[in-house]
N, C-alpha and C positions, 0 to 999 in steps of 0.2 A: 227384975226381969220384965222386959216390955214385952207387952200382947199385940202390938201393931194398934192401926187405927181402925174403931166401928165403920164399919157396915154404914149405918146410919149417915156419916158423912159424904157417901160418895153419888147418893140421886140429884138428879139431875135439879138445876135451878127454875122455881116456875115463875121467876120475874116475866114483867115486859119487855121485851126485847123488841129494837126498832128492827122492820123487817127489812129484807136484803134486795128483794124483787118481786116483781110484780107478773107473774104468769095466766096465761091464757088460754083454757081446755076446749075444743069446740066439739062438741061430742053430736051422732046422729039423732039419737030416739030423748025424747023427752022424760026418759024414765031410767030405762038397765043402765046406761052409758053414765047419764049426771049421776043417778045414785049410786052406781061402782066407786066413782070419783072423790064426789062427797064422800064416802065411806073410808076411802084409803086417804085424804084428808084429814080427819080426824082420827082414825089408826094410827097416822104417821106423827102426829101431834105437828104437823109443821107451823109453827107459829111464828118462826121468822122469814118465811114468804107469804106474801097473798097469793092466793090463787083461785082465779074467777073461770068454771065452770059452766058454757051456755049448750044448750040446746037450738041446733040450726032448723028444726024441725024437719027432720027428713032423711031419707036417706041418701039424697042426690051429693057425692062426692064434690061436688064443684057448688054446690049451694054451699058447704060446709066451709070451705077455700075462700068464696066472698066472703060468705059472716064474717070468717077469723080475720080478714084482709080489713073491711069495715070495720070491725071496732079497734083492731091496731090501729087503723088512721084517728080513731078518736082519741083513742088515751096507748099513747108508747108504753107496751108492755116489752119487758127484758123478751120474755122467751112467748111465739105463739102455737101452741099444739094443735092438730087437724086428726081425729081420731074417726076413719071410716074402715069398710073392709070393702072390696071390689062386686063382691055378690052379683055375679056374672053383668056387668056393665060395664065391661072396659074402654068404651071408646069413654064414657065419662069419667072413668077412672085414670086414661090417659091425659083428659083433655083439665082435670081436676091436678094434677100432675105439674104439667106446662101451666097453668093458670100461676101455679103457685110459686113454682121457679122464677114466673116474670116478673111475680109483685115484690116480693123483697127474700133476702135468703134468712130474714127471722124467722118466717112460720115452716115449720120442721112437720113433716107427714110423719102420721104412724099407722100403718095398718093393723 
């Protein structure tokens, strides 16, 4: 009579794995925001993507749009993230908005 196969066989592999892409977070505060990120970084074990994390220092919406914009031109990341919230500034939150739309349809807003 078979038991089926352990338990033991079925965790996950911790080889190296070549990674798949290269992502770009560009977060406000130089602290709650990267270290949310880094945190769910390592939570999520993601070790088959890079994912580089900056602080645009600030909370100017369109400061955060250049940064992401500037260092896409230096190194072609797959995907570029812009994580602000509006916190009653909307004409910079609109104009952070249109900035972004112009530069390429890579860098994806997230409020």
């Amino acid at each position: 009579m078979s038991r089926g196969k352990s338990t033991n066989n079925l965790k996950r592999s911790s080889e190296n794995k070549n990674p798949r892409g290269d992502l770009l977070i560009v977060v406000e505060g130089e602290q709650t925001e990267y270290n949310y990120f880094e945190s769910l970084k390592r939570e999520l074990k993601l070790s088959t993507i890079k994912i580089k994390i900056v602080s645009a220092n600030g909370g100017d919406p369109l400061e955060i749009v250049t940064t992401a914009y500037n260092l896409y031109r230096q190194k072609q990341y797959d995907q570029v993230f812009c994580i602000f919230d509006d916190d009653n500034k909307p004409e910079k939150y609109k104009q952070a908005l249109s900035t972004a739309k112009g530069y390429n349809k890579d860098i994806i807003l997230n409020l």
